[in-house]
C-alpha positions as CSV (number, residue, x, y, z in Angstrom):
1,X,-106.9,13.3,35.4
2,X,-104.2,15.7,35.8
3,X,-102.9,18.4,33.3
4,X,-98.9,19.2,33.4
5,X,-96.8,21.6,31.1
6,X,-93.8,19.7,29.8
7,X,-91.2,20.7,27.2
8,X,-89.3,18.6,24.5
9,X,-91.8,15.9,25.1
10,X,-93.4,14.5,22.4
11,X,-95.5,11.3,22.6
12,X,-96.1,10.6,19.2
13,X,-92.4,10.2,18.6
14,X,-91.7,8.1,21.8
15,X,-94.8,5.4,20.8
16,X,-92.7,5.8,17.0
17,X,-89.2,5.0,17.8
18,X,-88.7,1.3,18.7
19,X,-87.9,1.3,21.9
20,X,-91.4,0.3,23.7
21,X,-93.8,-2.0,22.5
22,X,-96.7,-1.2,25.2
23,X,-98.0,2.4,23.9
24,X,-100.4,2.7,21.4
25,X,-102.2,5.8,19.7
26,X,-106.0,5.8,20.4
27,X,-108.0,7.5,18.0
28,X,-109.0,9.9,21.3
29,X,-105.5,11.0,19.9
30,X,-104.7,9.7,23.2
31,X,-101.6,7.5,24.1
32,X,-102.4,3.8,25.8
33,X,-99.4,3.4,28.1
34,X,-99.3,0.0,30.4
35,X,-95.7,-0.2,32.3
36,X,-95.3,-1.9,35.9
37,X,-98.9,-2.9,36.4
38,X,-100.1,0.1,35.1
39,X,-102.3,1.6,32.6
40,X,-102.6,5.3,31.6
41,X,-103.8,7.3,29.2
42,X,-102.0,10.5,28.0
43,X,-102.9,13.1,25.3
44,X,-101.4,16.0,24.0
45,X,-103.5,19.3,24.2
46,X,-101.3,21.8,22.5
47,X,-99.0,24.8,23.5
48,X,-96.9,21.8,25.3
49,X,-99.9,20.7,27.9
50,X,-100.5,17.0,28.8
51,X,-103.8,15.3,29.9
52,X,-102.4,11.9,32.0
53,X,-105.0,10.0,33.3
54,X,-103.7,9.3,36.9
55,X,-103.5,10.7,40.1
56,X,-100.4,13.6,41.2
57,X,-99.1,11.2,43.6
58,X,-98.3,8.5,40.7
59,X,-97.6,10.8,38.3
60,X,-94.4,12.1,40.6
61,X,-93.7,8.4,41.8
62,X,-94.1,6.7,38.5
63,X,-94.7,8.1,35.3
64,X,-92.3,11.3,35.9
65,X,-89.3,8.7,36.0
66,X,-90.9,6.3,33.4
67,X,-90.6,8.9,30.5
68,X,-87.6,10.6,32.4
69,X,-88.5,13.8,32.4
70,X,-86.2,15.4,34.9
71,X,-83.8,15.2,32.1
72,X,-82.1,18.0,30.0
73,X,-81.8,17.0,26.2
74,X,-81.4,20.1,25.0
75,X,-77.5,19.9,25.7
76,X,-77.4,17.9,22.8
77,X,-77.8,20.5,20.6
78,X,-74.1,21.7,22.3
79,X,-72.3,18.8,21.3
80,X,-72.9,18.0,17.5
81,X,-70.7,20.1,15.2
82,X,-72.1,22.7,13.1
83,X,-70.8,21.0,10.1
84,X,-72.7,17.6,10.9
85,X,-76.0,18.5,9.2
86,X,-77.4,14.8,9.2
87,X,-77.0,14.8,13.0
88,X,-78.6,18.6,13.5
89,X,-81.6,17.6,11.2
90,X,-82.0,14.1,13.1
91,X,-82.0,15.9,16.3
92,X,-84.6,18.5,15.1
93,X,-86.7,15.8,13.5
94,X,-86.8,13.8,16.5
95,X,-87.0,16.5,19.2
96,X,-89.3,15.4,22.2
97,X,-88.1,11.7,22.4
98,X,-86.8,10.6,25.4
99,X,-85.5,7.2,26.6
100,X,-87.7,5.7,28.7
101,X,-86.9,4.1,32.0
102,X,-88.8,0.7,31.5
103,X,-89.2,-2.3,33.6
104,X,-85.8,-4.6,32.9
105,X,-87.3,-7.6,32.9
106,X,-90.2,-6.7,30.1
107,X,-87.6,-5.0,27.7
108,X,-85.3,-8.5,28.1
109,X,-88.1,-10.0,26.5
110,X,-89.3,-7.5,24.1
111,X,-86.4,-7.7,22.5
112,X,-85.6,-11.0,22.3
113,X,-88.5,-11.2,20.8
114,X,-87.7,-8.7,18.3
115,X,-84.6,-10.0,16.4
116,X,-86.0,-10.2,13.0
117,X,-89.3,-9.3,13.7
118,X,-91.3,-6.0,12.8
119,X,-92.6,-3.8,15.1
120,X,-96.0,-4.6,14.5
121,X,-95.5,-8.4,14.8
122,X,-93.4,-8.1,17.9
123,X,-96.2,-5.8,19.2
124,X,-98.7,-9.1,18.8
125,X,-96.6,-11.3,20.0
126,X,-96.1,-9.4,23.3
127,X,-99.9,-8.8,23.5
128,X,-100.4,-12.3,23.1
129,X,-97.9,-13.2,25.9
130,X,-99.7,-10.6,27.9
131,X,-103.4,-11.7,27.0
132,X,-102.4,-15.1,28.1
133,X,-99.8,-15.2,31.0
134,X,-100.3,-11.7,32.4
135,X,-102.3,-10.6,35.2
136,X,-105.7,-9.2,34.1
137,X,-106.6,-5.8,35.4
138,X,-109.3,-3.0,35.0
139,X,-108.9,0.8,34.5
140,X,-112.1,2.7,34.4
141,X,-114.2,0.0,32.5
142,X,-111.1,-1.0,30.2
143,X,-109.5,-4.6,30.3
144,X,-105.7,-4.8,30.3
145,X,-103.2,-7.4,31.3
146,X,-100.0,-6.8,33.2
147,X,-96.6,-8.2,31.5
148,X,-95.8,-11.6,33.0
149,X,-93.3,-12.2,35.7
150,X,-90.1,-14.1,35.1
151,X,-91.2,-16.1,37.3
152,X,-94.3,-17.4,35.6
153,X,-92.6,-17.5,32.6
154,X,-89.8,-19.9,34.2
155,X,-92.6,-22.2,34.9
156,X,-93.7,-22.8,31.4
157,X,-92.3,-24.7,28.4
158,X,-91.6,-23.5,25.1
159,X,-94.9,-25.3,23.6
160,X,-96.7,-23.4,26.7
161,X,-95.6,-20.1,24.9
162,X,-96.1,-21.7,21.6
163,X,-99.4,-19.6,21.3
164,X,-97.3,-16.0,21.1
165,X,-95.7,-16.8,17.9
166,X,-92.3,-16.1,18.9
167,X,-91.2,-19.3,16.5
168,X,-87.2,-20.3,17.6
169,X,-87.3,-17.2,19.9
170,X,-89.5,-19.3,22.5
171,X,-86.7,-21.1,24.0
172,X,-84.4,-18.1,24.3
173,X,-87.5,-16.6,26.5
174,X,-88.1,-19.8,28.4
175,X,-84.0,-19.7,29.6
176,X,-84.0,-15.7,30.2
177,X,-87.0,-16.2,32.4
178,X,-84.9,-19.3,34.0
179,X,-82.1,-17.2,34.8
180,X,-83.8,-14.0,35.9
181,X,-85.9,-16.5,38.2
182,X,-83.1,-18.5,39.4
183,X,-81.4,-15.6,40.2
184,X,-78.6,-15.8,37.8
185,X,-79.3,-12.5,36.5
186,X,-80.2,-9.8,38.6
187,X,-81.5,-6.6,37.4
188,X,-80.2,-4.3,40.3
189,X,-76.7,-5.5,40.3
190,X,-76.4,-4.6,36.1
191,X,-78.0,-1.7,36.9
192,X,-74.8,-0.4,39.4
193,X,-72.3,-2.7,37.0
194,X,-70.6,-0.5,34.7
195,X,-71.4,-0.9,30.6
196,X,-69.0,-3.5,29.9
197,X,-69.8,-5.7,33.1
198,X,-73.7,-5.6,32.4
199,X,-73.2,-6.4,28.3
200,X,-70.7,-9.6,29.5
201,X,-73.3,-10.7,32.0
202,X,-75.9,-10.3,29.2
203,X,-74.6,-12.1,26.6
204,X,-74.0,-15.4,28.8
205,X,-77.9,-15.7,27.9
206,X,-79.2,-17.9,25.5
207,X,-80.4,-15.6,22.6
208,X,-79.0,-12.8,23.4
209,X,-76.1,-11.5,21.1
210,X,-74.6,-7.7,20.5
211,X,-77.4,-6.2,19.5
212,X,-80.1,-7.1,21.8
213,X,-77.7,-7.0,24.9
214,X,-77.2,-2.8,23.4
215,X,-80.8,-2.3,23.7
216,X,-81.4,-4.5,27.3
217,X,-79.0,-1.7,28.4
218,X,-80.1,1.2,27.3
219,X,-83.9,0.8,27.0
220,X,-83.9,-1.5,30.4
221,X,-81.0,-0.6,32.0
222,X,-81.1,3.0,31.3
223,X,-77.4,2.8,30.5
224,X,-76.9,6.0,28.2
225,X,-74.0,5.1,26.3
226,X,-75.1,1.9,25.1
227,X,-75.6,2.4,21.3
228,X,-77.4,-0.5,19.8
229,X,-76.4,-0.9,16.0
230,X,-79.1,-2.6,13.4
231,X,-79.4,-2.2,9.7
232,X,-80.4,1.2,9.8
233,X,-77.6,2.9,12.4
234,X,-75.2,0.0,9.9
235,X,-76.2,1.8,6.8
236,X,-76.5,5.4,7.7
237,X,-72.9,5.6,9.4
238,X,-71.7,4.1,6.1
239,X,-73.9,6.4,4.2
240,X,-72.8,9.9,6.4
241,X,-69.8,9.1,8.0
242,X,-67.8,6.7,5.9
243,X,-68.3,3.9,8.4
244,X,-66.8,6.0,11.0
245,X,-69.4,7.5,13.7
246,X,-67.7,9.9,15.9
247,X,-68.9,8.6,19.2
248,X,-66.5,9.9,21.7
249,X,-68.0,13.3,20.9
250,X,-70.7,12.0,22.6
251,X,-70.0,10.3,25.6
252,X,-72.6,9.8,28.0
253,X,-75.5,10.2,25.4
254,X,-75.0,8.1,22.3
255,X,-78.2,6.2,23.4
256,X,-80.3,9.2,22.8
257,X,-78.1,9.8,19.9
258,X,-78.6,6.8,18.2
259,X,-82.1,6.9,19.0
260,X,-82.7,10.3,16.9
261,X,-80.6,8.4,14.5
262,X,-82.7,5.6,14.0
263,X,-86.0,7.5,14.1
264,X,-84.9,9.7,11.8
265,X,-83.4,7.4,9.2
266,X,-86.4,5.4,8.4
267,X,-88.6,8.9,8.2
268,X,-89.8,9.8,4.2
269,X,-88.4,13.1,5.2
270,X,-84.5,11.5,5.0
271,X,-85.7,9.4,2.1
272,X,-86.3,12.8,0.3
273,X,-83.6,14.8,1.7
274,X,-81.0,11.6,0.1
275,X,-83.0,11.8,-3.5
276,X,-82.6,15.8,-3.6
């Protein structure tokens, strides 16, 4: 166990916003996190102090990167326009989220998986996938199960990973983990393509439209102008600005922006600020 001192960090409103499906609030008031064979456990104590339960060497080699904390958002605050209240409010409401760097392959999956799906369903669904084609590992007298290669995944058929109730989504898994096995799709070369390259190389998969090739970039690929648009982003640009987001003003961070968008968007504390 290991105690660090981290600003604009907020676990509760990284496990909240859609973008992982693996981190789960214990009622230690501890997070669950399992990413890349790992599990760990981390809790906020107050005045900004963190409990993680893992040693300083994998803390620095994995966890710092995973929730990207050698990253400044605070220069968002420098960008928005005073007179773009929604955005100000979103950003306060949302302040200690960050985009986390997660493994590419997992985040391909979780999000094929999540095209009409809610968050809790896609959460069982990837349990399920886990549970039954993952690797089974112990941390400290507690069970978990690793996310299953692509490679395993190849190997199977779509009535194989009939038992994950992914319904027609079990094909376009079964051809992703094809692809990514066969070697068709490579992770580390999207990651050094630009935007535009990765998205095109994306999309040639089976399943895998506008949307989920957005969020395979920025929640996989770490690409931080990939702004993934769903019903919510949809209706609040219409709703605050007349179908026209200003996204040049944010180059290089509309990922995080539209993250604080979305999180804040489907809050009761928007609801009541649009009733008032």
């Amino acid at each position: 166990m290991i105690i660090r001192e981290i600003q604009d960090f907020s676990l509760s409103r990284i496990a909240d916003s859609g973008q992982c499906f693996r981190m789960n609030r214990l009622d230690s008031g501890a997070y669950s996190i399992i990413a890349f064979g790992k599990y760990l456990e981390a809790k906020p104590l107050g005045d900004g102090r963190f409990a993680f339960s893992c040693t300083e060497e994998d803390f620095d080699k994995i966890w710092t990167d995973y929730f990207d904390l050698s990253s400044d958002y605070r220069v968002l605050n420098t960008l928005v326009p005073p007179d773009d209240t929604f955005l100000l409010a979103a950003i306060n409401y949302g302040r200690g989220m960050r985009i986390l760097n997660q493994d590419s392959w997992e985040v391909m999956v979780s999000f094929i998986i999540s095209q009409r799906k809610s968050i809790p369903a896609i959460k069982t669904a990837i349990e399920t996938m886990c549970v039954h084609f993952g690797t089974q590992m112990v941390f400290e007298g507690k069970t978990y199960f690793s996310f299953p290669s692509a490679g395993h995944i190849a190997g199977l058929s779509c009535s194989d990973i009939g038992c994950c109730s992914l319904g027609y989504r079990d094909k376009y898994v079964t051809a992703a983990a094809q692809s990514v096995a066969r070697g068709d799709i490579r992770f580390e070369d999207l990651m050094e393509a630009d935007e535009a390259a990765a998205k095109a190389a994306l999309k040639t998969l089976y399943g895998i439209g506008e949307k989920v090739a957005n969020c395979i970039l920025l929640f996989g690929l770490h690409k931080s102008n990939a702004f993934p648009e769903d019903t919510w982003i949809k209706r609040i640009v219409d709703a605050e600005y007349a179908g026209n987001f200003p996204k040049t003003l944010y180059d290089g961070h509309l990922g995080i922006i539209q993250q604080y968008i979305f999180y804040y968007a489907r809050s009761r504390e928007y609801q009541k600020c649009r009733s008032t």
